[in-house]
C-alpha positions as CSV (number, residue, x, y, z in Angstrom):
1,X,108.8,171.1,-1.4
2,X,109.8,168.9,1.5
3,X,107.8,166.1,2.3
4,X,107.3,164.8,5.7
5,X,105.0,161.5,5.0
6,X,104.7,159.2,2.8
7,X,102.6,155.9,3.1
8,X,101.9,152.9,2.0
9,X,98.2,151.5,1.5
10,X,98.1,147.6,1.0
11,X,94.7,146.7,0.6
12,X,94.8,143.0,0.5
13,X,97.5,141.1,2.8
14,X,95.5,140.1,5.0
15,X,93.2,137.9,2.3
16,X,96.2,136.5,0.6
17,X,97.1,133.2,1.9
18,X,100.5,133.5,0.8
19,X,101.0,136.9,2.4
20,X,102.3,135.2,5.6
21,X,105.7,133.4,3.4
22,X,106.0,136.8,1.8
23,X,106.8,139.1,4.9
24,X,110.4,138.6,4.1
25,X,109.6,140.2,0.4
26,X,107.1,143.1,1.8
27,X,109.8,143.9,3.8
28,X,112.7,144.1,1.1
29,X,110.2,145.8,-0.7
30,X,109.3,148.7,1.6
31,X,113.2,149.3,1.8
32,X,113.5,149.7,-1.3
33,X,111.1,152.0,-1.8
34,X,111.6,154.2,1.5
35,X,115.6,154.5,0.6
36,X,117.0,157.5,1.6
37,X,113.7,159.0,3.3
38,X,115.2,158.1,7.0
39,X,117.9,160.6,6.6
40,X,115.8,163.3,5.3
41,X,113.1,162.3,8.5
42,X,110.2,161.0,6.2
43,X,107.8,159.5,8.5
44,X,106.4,155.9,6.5
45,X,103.8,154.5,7.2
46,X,101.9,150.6,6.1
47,X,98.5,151.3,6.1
48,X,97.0,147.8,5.6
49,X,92.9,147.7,5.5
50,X,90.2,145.5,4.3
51,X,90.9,142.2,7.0
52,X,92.5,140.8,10.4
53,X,96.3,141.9,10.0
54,X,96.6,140.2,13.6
55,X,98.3,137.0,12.0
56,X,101.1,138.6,10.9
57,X,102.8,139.3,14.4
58,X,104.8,139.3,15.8
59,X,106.3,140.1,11.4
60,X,104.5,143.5,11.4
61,X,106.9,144.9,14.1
62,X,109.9,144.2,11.6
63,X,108.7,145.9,8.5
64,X,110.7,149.2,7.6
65,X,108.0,151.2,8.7
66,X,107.7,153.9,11.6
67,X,103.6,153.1,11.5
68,X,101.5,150.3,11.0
69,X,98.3,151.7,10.2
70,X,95.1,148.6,10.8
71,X,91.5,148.5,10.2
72,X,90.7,148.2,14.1
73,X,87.1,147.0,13.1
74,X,88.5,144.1,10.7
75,X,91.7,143.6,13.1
76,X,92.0,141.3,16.2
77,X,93.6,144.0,18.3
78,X,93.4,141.6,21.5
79,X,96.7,139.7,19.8
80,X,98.7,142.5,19.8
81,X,98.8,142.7,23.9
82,X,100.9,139.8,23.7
83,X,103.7,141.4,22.1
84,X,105.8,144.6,22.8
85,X,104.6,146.4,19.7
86,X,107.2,148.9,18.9
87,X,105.8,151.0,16.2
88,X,103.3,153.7,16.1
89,X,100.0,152.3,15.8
90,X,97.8,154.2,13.3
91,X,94.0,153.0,14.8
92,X,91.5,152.9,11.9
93,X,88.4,153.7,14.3
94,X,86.3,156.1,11.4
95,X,84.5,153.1,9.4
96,X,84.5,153.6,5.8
97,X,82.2,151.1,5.0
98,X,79.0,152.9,6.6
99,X,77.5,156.0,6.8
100,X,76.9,155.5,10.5
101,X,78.7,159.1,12.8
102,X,81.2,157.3,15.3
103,X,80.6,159.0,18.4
104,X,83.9,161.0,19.6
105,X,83.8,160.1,22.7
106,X,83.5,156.7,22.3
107,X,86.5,156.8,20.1
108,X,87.9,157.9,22.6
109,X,87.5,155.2,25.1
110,X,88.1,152.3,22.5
111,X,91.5,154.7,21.9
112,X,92.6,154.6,25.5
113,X,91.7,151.1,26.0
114,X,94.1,149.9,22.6
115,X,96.5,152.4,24.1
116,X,96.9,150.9,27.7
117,X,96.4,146.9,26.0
118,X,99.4,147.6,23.7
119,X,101.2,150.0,24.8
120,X,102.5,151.0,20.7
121,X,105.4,153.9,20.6
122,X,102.6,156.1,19.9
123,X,98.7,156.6,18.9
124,X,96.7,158.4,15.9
125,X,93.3,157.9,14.9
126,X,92.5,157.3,11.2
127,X,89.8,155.9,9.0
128,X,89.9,152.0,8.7
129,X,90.4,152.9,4.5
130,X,90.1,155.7,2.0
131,X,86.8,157.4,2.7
132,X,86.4,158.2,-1.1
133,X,83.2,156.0,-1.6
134,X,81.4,157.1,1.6
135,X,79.4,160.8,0.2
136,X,81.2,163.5,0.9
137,X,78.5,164.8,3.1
138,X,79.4,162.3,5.6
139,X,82.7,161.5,4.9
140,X,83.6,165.9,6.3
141,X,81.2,164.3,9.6
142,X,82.8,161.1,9.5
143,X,86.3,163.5,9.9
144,X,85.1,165.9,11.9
145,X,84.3,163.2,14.7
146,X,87.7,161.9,14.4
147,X,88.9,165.4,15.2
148,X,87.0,166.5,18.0
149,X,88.5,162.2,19.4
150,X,92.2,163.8,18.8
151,X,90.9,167.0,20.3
152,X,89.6,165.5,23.4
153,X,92.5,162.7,23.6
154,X,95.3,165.3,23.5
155,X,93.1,168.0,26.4
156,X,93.4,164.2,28.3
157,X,97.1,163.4,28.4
């Protein structure tokens, strides 16, 4: 079994008021924990939810990380246009915290417009966290929606 993946959730850095000090240590961390996976082409990913990651920039772009993954309804996504943002930017557009249907195509446009503000090495759409408390029922819509965004952002490019 090879694995391709592997990432990192991190619920709560953006509520901890020390978080900001601690980059240095998140960082030393995620090395740690990702050693060896470059050379075998593990993709990583920090998938940090639940708050406005937008005050740690210009620090995210330094973690060990290929993807920063950010809860674009909790983040202030206009701070990262002031910054080259060199990662691959994993968009959390599919709100877990509702049972609201996001509409695909306006995914899509909120997608393009991040895309064309930040310009990050690369673009996925993802829930803003885990889905596992939404009901199923709507958590497979909730997905499907995000698909059919991917769908129509890839016939775009």
């Amino acid at each position: 079994c090879k694995i391709s993946f592997l990432q990192f959730n991190e619920p709560c850095l953006a509520y901890a008021p020390e978080a900001e000090s601690l980059l240095d240590n998140i960082a030393e961390s995620l090395r740690l924990a990702s050693k060896g996976l470059q050379e075998l082409n593990v993709i990583t990913s920090l998938h940090l939810y639940n708050g406005n990651v937008s005050k740690f920039l210009p620090g995210l772009d330094k973690l060990p990380v290929d993807r920063i993954g950010v809860d674009a309804y909790s983040t202030d996504l206009k701070k990262f246009a002031g910054i080259k943002f060199r990662k691959f930017l994993e968009l959390g557009v599919i709100n877990s915290k509702n049972s609201l249907i996001e509409d695909p195509e306006t995914l899509v446009k909120y997608a393009k417009q991040v895309s064309e503000k930040i310009m990050p090495d690369g673009l996925a759409l993802v829930p803003n966290r885990p889905l596992e408390l939404v009901p199923k029922q709507i958590a497979i819509k909730k997905v499907e929606s995000m698909a059919k965004a991917a769908e129509l952002l890839r016939g775009a490019a």
